[in-house]
N, C-alpha and C positions, 0 to 999 in steps of 0.2 A: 419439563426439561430444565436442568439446573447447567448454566454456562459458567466456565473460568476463562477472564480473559484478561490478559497480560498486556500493556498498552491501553491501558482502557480509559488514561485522561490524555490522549493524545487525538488526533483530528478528527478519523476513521473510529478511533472505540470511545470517545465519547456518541457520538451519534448512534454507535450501536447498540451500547446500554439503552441511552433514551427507544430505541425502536424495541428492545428487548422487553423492557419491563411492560411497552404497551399490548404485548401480545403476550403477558404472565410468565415471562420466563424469569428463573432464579438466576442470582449474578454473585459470584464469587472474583474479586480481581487482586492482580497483585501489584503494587505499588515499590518502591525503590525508598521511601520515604516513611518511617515508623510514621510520625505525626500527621500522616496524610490517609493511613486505612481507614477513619471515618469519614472521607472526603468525597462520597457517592450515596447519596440518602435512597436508601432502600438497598443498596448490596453489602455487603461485607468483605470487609479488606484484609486483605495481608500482606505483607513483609518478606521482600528478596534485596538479596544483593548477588546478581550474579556474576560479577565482579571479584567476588569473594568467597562463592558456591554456595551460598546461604541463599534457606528459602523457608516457610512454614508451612513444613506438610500436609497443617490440616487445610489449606487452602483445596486440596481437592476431595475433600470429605463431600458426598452427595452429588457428586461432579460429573455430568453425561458425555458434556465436550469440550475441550479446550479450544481455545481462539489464541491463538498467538500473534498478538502484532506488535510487541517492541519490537523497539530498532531505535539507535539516536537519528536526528535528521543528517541527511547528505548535502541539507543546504548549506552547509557549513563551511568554509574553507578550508580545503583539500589538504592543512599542514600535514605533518607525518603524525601527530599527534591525535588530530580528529579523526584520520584516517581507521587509523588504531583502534579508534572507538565505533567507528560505525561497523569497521567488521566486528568488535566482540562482542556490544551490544547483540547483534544478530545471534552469530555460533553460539558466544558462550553461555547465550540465557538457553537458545535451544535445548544445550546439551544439558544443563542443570534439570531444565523441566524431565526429559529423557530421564538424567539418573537417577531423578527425584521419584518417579513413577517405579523406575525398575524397581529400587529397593522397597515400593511399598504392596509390590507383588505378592500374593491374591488379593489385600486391601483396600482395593480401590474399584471405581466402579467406569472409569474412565473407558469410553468406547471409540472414541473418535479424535483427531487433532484436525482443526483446521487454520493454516497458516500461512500467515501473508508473506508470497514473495513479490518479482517483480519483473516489471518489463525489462530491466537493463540487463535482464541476464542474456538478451538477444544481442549480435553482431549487429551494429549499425549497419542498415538497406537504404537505400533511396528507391531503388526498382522495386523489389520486392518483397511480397507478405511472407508474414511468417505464420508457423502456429505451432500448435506445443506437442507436434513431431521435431521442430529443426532442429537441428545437431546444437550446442552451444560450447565454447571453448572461454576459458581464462584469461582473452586475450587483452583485458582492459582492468583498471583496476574494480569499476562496479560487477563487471560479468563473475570477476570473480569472490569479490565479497558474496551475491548473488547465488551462483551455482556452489561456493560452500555451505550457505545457509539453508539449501533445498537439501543438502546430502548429507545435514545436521535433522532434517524432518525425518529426511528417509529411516532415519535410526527407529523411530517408532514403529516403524512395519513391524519390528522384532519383536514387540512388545504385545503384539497382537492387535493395536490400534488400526483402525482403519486412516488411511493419510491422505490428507486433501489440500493441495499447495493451490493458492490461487495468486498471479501477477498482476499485479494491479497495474495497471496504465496512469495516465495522468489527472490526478483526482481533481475535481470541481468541487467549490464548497464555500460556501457565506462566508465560513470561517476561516479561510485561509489554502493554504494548499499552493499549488503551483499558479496558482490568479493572484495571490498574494503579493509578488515585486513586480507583477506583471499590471496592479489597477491602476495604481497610483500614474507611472506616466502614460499609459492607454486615456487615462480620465482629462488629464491637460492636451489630448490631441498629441501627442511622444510617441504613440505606441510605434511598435519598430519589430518585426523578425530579424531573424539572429542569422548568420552567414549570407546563403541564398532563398532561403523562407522556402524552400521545399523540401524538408524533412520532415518524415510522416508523424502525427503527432496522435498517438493512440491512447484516447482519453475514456475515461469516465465519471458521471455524475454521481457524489457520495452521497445518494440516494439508491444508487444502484450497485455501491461496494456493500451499503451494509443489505441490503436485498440482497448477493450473490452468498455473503457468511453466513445469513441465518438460512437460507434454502440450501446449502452445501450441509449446515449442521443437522435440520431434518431430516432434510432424504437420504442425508448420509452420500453424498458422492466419495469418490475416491478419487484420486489420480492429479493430473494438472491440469488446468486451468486458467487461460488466460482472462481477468476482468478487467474488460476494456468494451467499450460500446461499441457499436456491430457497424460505424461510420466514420475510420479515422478520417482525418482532413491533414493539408499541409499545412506548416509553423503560417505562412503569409494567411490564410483561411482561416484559422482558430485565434487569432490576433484580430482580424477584420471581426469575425464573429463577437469578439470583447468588444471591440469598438463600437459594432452596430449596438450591441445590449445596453452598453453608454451613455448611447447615441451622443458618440464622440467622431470628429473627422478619424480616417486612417488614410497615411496619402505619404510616408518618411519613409523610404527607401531603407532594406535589409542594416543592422551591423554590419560588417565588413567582420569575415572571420578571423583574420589575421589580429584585428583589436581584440579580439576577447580572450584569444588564445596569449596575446600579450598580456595582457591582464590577470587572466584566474586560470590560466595557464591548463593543465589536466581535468579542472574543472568544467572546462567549457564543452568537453564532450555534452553537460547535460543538456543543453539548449541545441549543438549542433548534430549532433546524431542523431540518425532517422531510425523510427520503428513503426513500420506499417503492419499491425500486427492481429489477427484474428479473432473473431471471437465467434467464428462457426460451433465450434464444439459446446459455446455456452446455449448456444442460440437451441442445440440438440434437445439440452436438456429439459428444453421445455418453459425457459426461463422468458417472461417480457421485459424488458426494457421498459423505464419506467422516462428515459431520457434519450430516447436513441440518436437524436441529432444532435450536433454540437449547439445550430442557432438556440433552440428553445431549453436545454441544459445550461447556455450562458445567460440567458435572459432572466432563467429561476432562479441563478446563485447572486446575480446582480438585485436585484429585486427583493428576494426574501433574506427574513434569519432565522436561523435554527437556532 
């Protein structure tokens, strides 16, 4: 099986080349930076600007499945500026890869796309679960960055691609990810939940995102998919769980939401909205969990490096 995969020196697709190559799979990625296609020893790179609708076609010369996971990050502050970017990132590389394919119609040998969405396309719950029946609406600015960038996948149906959207929940990882502004004051005995610390916090270990993309690109699944481990916990619980893995006290009463919302203003939905979100349908497929509890997922990311 020969992979192209978009995002592939960022958190999730560095890790997943590395798991790729150790099971012989071929890697084709596309990079935003000429001077950087040699920058993955053993795949071959190439060259987009999707930005500017530019891309090198032969990047999907011998090509089984696409992986899609650009995106700029959303940790970013919420100007109108980055905003701007983290939707185009999304849409507009989407659609590129899309018209890129179309025009290379019967030439290509492309079967499959599978592409990372995300948990924020859900309505903030505190009561309760979701899964990927729930209705979703535009009504925030991620839901609808989100639910544009699913309806930029769906374009591939037409193309005859089989289309595989998976939501990623809240990644765990040595290297960063959402434990990243979260170690530092956790480690001095700070750590702290944000509002009321009972917004659901539907995580997984990215050992378990790059398991769900390469068992989605095999078996070839179709459809949605939420990748989120089958144990949410609340914001006070997956903080304590950093602390224990520390072994730092946790003992400092919530942020107060009114401060944050003063502060990073529209941004603060990321920390205060809840998503208690499912991962029944994963669990169907036959898939194990290689971290299914948050204690022993925080314990490994604390501990090891990848």
């Amino acid at each position: 099986m020969k992979l192209l995969i978009t995002g592939a020196t960022g958190l999730v697709g560095r890790r997943l080349v590395q798991k790729a190559f150790s099971l012989g799979i071929e890697i084709h990625f596309l990079t935003t930076s000429k001077s950087k296609t040699d920058s993955i020893a053993g795949a071959k790179g190439f060259h987009w600007n999707p930005s500017k609708a530019e891309i090198d076609s032969a990047c999907f010369e011998g090509v089984d499945v696409l992986i899609h996971l650009a995106g700029a990050s959303i940790s970013k502050l919420w100007t109108s500026s980055n905003k701007r970017q983290i939707r185009s990132s999304r849409v507009d590389s989407t659609r590129l890869l899309h018209s890129s394919l179309k025009q290379l119609e019967p030439g290509h040998q492309v079967k499959q796309i599978v592409a990372a969405s995300a948990i924020g396309i859900y309505p903030s719950d505190f009561e309760n679960t979701v899964d990927e029946q729930t209705i979703v609406h535009p009504n925030s600015f991620m839901e609808e960055v989100v639910i544009s960038w699913e309806n930029e996948v769906d374009q591939f149906s037409s193309l005859g691609l089989g289309v595989t959207k998976l939501r990623i929940g809240l990644v765990l990882s040595p290297k960063g990810g959402v434990l990243g502004p979260l170690k530092i004051p956790t480690a001095w005995g700070l750590g702290a939940a944000f509002g009321n610390g009972k917004q659901g916090q539907s995580w997984i270990h990215i050992e378990d995102v790059v398991g769900l993309f390469l068992a989605a690109s095999k078996e070839q699944w179709e459809g949605v998919y939420n990748a989120v481990a089958p144990n949410p916990v609340s914001q006070t619980h997956f903080i304590g769980a950093l602390a224990k893995a520390l072994n730092r006290p946790y003992f400092l009463p919530p942020i107060p939401k009114f401060a944050l919302q003063l502060i990073i203003r529209e941004m603060s939905s990321l920390v205060l909205d809840s998503h208690w979100v499912s991962a029944q349908k994963i669990l169907e497929k036959g898939y194990l969990f290689s971290f299914p509890l948050v204690e022993e997922a925080m314990q490994d990311v604390v501990t090891k490096k990848r």
